[in-house]
CHARMM-style PDB file with segment names, atoms N, HN, CA, C and O in Angstrom:
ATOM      1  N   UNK     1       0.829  -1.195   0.000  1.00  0.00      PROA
ATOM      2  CA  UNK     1       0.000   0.000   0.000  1.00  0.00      PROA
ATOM      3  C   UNK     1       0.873   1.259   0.000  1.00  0.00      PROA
ATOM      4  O   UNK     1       0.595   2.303  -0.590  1.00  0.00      PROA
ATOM      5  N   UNK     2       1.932   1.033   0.714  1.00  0.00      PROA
ATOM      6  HN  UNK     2       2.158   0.185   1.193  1.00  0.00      PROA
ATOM      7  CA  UNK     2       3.196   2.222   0.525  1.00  0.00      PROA
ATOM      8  C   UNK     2       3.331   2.607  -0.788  1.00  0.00      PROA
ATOM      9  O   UNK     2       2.782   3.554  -1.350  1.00  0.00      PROA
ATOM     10  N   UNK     3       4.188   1.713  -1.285  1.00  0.00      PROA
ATOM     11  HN  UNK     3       4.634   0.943  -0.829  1.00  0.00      PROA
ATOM     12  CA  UNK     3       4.507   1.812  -2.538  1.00  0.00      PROA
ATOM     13  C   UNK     3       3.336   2.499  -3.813  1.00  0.00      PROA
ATOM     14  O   UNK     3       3.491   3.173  -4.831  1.00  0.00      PROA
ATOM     15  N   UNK     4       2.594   2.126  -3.366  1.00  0.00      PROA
ATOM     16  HN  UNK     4       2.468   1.578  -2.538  1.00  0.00      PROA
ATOM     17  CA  UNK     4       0.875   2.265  -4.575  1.00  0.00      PROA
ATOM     18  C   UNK     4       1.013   4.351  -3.516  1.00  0.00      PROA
ATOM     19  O   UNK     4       0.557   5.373  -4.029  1.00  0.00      PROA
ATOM     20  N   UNK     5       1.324   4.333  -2.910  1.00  0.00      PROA
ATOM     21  HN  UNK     5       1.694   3.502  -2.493  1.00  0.00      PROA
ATOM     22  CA  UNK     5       1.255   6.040  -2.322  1.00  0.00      PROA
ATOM     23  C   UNK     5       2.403   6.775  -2.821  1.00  0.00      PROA
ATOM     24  O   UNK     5       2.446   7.991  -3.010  1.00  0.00      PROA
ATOM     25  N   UNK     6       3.181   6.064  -2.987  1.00  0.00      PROA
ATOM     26  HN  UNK     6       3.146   5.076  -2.833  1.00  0.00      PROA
ATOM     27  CA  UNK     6       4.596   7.030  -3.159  1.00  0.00      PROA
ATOM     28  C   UNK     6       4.583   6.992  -5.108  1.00  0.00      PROA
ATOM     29  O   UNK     6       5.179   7.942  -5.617  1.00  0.00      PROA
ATOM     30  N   UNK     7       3.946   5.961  -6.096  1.00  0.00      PROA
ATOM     31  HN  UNK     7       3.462   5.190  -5.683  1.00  0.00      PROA
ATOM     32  CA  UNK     7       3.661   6.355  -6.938  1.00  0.00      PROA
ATOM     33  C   UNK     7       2.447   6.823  -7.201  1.00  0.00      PROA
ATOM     34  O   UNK     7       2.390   7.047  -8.410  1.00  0.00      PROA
ATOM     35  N   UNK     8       1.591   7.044  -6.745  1.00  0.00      PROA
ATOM     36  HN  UNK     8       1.637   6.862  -5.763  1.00  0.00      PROA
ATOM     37  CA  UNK     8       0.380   8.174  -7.217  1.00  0.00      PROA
ATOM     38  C   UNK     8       1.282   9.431  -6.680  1.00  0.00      PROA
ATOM     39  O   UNK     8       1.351  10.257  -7.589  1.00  0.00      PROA
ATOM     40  N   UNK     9       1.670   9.665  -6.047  1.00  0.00      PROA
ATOM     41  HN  UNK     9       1.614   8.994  -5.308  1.00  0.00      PROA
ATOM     42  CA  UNK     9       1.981  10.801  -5.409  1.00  0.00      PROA
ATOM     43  C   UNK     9       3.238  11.403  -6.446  1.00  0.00      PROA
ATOM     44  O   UNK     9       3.138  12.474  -7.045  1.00  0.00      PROA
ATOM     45  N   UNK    10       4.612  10.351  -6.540  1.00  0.00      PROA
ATOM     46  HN  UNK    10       4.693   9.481  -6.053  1.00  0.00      PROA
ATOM     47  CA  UNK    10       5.226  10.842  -7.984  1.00  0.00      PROA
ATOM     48  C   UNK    10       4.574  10.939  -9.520  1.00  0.00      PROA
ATOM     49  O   UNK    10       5.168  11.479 -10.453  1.00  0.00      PROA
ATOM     50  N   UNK    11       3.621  10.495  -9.597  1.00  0.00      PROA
ATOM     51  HN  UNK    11       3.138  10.056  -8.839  1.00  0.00      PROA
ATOM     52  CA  UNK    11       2.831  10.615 -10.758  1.00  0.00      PROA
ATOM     53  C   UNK    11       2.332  11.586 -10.570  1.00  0.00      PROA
ATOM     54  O   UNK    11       2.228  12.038 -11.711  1.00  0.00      PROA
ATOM     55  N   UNK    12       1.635  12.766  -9.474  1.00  0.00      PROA
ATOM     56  HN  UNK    12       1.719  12.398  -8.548  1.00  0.00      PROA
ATOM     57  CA  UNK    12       0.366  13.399  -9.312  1.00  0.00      PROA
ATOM     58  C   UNK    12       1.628  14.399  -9.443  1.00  0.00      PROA
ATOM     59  O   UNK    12       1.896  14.774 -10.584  1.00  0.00      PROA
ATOM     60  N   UNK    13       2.237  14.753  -8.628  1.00  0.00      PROA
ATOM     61  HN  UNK    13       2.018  14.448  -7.701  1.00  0.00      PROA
ATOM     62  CA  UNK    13       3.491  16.193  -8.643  1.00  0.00      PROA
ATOM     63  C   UNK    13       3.838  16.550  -9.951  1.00  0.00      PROA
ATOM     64  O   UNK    13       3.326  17.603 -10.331  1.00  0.00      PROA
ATOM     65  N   UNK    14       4.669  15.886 -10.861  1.00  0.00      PROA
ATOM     66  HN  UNK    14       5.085  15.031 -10.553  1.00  0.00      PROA
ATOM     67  CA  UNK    14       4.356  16.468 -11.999  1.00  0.00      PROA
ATOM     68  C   UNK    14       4.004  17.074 -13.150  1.00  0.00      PROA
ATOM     69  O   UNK    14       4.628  17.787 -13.937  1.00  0.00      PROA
ATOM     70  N   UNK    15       2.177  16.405 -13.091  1.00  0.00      PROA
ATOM     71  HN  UNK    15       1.671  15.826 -12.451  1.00  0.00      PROA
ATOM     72  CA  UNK    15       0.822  16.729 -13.946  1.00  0.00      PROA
ATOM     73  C   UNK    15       0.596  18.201 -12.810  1.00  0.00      PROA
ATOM     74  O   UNK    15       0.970  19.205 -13.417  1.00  0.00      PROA
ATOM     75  N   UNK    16       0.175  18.491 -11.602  1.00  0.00      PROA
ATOM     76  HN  UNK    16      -0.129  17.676 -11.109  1.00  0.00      PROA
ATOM     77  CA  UNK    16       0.171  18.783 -11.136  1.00  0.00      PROA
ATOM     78  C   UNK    16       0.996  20.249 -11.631  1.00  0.00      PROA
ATOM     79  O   UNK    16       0.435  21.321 -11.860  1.00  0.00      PROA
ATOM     80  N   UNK    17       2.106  20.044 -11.701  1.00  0.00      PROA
ATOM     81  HN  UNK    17       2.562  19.173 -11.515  1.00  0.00      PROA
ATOM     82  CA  UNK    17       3.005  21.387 -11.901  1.00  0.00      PROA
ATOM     83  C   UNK    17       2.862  21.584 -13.039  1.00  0.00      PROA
ATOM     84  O   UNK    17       2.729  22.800 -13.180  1.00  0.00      PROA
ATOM     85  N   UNK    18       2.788  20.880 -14.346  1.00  0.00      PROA
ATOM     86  HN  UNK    18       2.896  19.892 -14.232  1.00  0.00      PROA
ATOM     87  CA  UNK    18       1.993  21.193 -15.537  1.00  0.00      PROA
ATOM     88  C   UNK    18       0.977  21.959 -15.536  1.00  0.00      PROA
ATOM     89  O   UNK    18       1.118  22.983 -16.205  1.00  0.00      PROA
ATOM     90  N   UNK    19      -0.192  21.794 -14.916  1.00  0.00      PROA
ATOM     91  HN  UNK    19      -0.307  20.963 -14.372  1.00  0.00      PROA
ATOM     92  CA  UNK    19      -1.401  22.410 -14.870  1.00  0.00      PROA
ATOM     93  C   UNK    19      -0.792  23.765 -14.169  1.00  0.00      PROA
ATOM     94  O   UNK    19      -0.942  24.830 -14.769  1.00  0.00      PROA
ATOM     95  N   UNK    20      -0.365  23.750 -13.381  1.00  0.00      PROA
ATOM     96  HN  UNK    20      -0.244  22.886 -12.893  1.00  0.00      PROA
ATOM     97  CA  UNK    20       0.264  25.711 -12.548  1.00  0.00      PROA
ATOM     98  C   UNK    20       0.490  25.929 -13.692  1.00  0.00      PROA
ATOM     99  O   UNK    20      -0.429  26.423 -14.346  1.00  0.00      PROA
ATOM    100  N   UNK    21       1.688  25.669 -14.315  1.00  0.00      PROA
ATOM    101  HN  UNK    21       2.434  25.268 -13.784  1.00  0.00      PROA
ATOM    102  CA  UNK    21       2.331  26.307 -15.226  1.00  0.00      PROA
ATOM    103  C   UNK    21       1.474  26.743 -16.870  1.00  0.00      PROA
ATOM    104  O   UNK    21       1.644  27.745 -17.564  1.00  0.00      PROA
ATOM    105  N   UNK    22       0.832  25.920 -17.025  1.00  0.00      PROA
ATOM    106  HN  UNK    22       0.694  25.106 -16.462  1.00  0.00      PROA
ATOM    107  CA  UNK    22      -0.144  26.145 -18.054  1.00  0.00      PROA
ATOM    108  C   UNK    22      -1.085  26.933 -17.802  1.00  0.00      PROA
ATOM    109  O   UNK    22      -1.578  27.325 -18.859  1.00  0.00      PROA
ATOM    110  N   UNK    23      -1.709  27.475 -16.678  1.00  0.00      PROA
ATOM    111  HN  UNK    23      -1.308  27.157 -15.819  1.00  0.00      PROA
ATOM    112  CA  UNK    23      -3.025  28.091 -16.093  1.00  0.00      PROA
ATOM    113  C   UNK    23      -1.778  29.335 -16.631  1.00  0.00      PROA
ATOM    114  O   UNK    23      -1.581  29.840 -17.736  1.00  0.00      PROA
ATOM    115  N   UNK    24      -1.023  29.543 -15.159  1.00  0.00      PROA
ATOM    116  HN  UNK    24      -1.183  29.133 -14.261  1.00  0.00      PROA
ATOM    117  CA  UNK    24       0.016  30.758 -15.591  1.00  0.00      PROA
ATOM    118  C   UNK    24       0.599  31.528 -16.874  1.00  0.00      PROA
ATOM    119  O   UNK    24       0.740  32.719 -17.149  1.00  0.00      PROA
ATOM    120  N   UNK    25       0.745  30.887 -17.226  1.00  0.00      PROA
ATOM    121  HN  UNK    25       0.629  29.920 -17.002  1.00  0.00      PROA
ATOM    122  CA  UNK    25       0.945  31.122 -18.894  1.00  0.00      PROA
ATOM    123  C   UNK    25      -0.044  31.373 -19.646  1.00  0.00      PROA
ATOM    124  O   UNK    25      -0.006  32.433 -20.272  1.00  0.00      PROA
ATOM    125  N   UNK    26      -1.124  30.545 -19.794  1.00  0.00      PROA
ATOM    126  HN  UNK    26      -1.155  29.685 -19.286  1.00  0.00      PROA
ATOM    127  CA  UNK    26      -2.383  31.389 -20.324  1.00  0.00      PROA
ATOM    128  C   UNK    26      -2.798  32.522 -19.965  1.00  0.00      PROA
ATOM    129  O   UNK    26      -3.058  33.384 -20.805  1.00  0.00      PROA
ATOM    130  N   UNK    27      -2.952  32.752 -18.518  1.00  0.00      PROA
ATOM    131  HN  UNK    27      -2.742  32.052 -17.835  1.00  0.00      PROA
ATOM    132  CA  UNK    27      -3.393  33.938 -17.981  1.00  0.00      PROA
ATOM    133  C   UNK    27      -2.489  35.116 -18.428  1.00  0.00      PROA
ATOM    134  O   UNK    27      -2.998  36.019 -19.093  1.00  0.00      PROA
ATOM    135  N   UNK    28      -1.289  35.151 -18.127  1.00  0.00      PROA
ATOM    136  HN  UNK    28      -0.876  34.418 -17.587  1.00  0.00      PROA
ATOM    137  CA  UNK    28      -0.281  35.877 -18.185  1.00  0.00      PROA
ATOM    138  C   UNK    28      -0.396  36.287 -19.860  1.00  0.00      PROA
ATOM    139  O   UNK    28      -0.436  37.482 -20.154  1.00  0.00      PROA
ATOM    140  N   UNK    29      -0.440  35.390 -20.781  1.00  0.00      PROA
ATOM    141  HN  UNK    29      -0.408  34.420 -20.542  1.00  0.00      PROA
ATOM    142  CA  UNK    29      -1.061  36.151 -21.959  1.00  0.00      PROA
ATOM    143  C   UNK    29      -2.424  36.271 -22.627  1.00  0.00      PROA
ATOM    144  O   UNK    29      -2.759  36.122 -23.802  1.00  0.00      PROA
ATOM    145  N   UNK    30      -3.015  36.540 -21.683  1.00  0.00      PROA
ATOM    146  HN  UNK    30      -2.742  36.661 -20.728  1.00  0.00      PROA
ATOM    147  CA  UNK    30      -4.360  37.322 -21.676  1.00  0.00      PROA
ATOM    148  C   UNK    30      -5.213  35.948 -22.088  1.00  0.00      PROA
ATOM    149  O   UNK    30      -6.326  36.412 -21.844  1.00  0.00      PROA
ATOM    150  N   UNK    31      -5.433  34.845 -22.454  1.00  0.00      PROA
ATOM    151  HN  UNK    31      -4.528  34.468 -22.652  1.00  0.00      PROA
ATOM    152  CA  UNK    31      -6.140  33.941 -22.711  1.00  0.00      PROA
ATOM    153  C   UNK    31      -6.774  33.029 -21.871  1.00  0.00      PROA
ATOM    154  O   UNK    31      -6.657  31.805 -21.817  1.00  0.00      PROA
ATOM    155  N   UNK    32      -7.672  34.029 -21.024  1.00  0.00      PROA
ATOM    156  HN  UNK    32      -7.767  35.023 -21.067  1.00  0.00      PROA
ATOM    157  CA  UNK    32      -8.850  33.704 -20.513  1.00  0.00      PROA
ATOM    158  C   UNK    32      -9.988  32.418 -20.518  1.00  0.00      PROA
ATOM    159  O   UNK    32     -10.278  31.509 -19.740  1.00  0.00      PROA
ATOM    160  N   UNK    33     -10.472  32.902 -21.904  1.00  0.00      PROA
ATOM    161  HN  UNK    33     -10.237  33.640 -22.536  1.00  0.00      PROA
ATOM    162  CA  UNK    33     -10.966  32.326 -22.921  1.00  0.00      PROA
ATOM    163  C   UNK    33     -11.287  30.356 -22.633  1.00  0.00      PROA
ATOM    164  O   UNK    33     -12.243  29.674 -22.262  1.00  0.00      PROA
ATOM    165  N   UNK    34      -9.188  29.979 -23.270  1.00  0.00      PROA
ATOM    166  HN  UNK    34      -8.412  30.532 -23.571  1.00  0.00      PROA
ATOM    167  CA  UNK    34      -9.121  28.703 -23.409  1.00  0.00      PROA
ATOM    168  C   UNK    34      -9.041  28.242 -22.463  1.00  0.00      PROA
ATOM    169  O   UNK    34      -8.588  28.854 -21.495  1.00  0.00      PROA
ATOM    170  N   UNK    35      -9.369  27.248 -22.415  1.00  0.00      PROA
ATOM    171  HN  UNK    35      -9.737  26.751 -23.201  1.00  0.00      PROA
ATOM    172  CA  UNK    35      -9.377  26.058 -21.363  1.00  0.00      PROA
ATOM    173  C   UNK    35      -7.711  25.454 -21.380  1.00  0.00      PROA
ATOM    174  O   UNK    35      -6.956  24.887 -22.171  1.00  0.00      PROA
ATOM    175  N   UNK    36      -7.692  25.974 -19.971  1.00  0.00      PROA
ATOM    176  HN  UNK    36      -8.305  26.434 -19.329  1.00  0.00      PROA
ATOM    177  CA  UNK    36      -6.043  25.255 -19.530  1.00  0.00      PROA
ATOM    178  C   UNK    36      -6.101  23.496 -20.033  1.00  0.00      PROA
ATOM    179  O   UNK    36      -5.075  22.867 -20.291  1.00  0.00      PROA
ATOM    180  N   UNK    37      -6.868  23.169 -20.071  1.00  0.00      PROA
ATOM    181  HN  UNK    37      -7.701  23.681 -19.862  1.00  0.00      PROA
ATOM    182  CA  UNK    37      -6.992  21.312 -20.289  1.00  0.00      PROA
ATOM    183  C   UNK    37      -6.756  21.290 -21.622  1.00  0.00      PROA
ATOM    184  O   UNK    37      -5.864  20.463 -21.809  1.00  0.00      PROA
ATOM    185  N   UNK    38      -7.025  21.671 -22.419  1.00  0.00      PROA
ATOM    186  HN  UNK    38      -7.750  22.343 -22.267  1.00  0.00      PROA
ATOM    187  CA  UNK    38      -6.385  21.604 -23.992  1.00  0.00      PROA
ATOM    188  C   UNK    38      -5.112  21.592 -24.274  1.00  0.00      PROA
ATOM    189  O   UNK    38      -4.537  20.696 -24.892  1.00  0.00      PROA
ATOM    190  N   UNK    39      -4.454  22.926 -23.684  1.00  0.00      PROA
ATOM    191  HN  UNK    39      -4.921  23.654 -23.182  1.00  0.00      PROA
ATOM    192  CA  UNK    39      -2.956  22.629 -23.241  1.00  0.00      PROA
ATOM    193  C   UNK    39      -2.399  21.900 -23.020  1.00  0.00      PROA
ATOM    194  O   UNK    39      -1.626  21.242 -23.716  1.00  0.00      PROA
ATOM    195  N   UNK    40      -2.829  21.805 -21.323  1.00  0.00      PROA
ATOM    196  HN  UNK    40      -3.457  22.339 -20.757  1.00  0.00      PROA
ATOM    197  CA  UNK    40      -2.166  20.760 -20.398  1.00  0.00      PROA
ATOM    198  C   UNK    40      -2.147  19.286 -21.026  1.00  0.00      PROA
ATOM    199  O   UNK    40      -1.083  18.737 -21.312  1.00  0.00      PROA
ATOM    200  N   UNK    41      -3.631  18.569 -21.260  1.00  0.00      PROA
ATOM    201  HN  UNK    41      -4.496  19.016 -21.028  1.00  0.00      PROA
ATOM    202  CA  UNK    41      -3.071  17.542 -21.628  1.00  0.00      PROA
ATOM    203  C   UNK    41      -2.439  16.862 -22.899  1.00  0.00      PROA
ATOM    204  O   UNK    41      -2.370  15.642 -23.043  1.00  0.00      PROA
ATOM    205  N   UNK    42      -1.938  17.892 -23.901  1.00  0.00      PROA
ATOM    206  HN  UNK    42      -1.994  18.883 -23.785  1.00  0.00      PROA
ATOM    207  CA  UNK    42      -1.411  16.877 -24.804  1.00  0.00      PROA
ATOM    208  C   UNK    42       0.422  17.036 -24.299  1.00  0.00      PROA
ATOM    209  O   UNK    42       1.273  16.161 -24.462  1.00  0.00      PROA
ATOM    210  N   UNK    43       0.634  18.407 -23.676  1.00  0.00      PROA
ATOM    211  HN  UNK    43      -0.057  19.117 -23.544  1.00  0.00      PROA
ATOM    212  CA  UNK    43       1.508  18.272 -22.375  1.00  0.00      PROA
ATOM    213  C   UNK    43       2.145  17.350 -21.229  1.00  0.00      PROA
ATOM    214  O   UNK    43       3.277  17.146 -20.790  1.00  0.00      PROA
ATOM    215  N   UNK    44       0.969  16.939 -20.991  1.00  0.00      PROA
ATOM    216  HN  UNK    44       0.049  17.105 -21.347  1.00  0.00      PROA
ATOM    217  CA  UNK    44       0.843  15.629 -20.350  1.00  0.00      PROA
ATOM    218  C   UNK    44       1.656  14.173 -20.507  1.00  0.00      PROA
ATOM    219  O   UNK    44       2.574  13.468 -20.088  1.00  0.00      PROA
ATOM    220  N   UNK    45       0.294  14.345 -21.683  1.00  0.00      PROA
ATOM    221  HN  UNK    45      -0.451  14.919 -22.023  1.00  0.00      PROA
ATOM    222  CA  UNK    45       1.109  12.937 -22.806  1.00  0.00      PROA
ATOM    223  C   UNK    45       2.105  12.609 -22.875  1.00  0.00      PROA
ATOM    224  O   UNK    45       2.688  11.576 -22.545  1.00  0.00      PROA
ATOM    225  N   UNK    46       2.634  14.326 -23.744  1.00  0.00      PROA
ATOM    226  HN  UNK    46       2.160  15.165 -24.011  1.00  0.00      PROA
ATOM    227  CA  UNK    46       3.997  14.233 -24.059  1.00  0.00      PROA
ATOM    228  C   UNK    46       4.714  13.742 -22.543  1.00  0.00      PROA
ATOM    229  O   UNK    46       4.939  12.532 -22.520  1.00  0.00      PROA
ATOM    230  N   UNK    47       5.034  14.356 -21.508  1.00  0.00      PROA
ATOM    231  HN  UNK    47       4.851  15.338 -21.527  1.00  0.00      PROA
ATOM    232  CA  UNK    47       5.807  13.948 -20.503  1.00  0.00      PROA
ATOM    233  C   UNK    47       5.816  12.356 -20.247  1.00  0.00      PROA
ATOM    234  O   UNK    47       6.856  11.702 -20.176  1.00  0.00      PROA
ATOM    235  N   UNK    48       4.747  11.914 -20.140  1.00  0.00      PROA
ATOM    236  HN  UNK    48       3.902  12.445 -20.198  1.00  0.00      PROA
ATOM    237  CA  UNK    48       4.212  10.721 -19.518  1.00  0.00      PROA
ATOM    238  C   UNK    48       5.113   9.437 -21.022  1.00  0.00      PROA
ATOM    239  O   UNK    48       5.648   8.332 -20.934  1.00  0.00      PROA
ATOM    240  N   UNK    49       4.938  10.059 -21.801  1.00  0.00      PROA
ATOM    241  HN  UNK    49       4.504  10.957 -21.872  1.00  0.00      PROA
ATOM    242  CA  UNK    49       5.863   9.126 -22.941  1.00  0.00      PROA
ATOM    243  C   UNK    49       7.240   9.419 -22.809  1.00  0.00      PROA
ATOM    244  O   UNK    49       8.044   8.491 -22.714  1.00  0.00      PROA
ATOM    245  N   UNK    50       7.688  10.861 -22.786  1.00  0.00      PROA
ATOM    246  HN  UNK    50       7.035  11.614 -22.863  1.00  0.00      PROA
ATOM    247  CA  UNK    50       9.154  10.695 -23.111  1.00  0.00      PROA
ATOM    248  C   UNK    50      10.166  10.232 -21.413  1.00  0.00      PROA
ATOM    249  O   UNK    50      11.372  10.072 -21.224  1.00  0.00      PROA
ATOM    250  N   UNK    51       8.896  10.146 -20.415  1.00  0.00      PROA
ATOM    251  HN  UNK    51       7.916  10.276 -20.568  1.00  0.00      PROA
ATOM    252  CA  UNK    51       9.767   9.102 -19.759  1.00  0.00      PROA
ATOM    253  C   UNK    51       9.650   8.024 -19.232  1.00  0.00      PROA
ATOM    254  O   UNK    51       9.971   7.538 -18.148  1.00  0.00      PROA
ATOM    255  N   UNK    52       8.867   7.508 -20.621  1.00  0.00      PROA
ATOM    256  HN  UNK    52       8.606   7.903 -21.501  1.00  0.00      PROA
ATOM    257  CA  UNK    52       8.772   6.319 -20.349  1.00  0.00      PROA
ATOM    258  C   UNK    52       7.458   5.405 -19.676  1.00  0.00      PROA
ATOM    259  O   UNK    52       7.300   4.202 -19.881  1.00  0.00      PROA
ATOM    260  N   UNK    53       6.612   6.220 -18.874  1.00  0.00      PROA
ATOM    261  HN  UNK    53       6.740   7.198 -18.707  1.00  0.00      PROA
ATOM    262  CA  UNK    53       5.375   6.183 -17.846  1.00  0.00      PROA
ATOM    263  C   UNK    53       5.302   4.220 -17.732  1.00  0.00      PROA
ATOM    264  O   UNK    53       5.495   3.493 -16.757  1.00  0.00      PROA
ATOM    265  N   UNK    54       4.929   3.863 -19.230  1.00  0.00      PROA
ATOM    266  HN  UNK    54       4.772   4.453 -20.022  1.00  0.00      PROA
ATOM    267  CA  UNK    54       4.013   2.821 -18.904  1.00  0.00      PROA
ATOM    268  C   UNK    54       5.720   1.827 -18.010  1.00  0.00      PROA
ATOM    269  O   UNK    54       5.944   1.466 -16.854  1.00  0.00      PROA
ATOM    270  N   UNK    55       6.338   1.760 -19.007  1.00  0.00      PROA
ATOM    271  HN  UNK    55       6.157   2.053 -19.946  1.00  0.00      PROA
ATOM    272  CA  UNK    55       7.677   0.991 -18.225  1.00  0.00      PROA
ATOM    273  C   UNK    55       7.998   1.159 -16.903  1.00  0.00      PROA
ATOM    274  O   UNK    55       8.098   0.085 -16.309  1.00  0.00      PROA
ATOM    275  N   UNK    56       8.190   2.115 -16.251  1.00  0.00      PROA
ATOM    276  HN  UNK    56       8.109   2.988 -16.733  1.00  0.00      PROA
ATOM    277  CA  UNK    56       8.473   2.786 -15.114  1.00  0.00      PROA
ATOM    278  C   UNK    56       7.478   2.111 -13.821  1.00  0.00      PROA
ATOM    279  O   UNK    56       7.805   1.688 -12.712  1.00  0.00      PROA
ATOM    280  N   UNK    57       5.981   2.227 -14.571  1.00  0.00      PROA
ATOM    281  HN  UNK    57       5.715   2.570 -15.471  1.00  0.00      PROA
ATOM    282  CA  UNK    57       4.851   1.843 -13.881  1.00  0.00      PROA
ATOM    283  C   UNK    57       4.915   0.313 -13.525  1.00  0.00      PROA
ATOM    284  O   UNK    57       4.809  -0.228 -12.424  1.00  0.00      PROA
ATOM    285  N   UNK    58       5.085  -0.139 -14.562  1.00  0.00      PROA
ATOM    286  HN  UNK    58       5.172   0.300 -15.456  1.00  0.00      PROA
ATOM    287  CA  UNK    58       4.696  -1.835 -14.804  1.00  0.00      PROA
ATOM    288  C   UNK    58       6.258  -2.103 -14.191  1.00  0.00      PROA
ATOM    289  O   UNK    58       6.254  -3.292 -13.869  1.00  0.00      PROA
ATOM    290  N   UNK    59       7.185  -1.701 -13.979  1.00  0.00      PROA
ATOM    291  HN  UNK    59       7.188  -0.736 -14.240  1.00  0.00      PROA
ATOM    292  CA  UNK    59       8.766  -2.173 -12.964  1.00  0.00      PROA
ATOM    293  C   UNK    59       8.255  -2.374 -11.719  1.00  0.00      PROA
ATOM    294  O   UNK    59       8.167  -3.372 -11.003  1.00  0.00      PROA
ATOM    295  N   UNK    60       7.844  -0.907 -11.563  1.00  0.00      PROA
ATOM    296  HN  UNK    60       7.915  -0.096 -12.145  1.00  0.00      PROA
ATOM    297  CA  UNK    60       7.548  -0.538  -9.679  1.00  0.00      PROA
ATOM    298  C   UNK    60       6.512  -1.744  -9.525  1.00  0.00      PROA
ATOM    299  O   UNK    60       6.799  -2.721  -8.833  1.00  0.00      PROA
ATOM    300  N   UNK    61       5.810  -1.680  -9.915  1.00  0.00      PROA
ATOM    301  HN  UNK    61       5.577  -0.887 -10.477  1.00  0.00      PROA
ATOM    302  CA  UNK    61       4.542  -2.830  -9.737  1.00  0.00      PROA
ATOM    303  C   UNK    61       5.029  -4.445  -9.779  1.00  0.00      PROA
ATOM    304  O   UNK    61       4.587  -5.244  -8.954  1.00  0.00      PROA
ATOM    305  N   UNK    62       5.677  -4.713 -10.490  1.00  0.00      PROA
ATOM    306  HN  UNK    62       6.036  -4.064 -11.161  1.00  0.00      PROA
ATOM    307  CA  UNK    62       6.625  -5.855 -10.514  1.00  0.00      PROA
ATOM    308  C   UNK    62       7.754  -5.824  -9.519  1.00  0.00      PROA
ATOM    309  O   UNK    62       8.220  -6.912  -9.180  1.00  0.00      PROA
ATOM    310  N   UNK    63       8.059  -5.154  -9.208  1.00  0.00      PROA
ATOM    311  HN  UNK    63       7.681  -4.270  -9.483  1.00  0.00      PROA
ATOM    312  CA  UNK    63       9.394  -5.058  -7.805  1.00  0.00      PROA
ATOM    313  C   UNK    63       8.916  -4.944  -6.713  1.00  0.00      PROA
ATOM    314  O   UNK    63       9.505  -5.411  -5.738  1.00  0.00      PROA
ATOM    315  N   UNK    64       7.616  -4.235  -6.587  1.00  0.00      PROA
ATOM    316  HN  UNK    64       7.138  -3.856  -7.380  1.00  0.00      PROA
ATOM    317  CA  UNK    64       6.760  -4.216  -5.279  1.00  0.00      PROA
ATOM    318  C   UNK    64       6.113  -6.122  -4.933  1.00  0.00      PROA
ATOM    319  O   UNK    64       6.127  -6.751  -3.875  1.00  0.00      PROA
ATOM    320  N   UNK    65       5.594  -6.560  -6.388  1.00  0.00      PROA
ATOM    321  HN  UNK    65       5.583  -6.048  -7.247  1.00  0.00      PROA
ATOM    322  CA  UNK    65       5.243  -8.015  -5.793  1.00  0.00      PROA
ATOM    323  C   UNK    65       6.366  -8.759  -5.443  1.00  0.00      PROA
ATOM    324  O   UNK    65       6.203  -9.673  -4.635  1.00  0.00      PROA
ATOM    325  N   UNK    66       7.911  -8.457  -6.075  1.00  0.00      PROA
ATOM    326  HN  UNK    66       8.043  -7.714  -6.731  1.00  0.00      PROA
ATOM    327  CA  UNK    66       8.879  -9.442  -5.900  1.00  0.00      PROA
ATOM    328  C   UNK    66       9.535  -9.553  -4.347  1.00  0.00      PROA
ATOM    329  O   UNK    66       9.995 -10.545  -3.782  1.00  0.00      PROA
ATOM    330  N   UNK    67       9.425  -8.369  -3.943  1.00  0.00      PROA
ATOM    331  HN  UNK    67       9.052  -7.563  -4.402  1.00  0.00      PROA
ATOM    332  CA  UNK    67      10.002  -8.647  -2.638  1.00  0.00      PROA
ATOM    333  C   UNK    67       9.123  -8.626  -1.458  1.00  0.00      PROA
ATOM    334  OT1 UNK    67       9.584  -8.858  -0.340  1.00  0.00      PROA
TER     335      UNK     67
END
């Protein structure tokens, strides 16, 4: 149950600081308007692929049953 906390929690911090930073940035140039979620998640994506997400996920989960 540890382990299942300490990765939602490294998973959530990241997306998390995405979304600040995307709200911020819209606002900051006047775009009210759009919806931060259009942004953010192909943002997202991108992060969640270039490091790797599903591998990373499916290790921890496999090293958590092994020991």
């Amino acid at each position: 149950l540890r382990t299942a906390f300490q990765m939602g929690f490294l998973l959530f911090v990241p997306f998390n600081l995405i979304d600040l930073v995307d709200a911020t940035v819209l606002m900051s140039r006047g775009m009210m308007m759009k919806p931060p979620t259009t942004v953010a998640l192909p943002l997202k994506l991108l992060l969640f692929v270039l490091v790797d997400g599903w591998a990373l996920i499916s290790r921890s989960l496999l090293q958590s049953f092994a020991t």
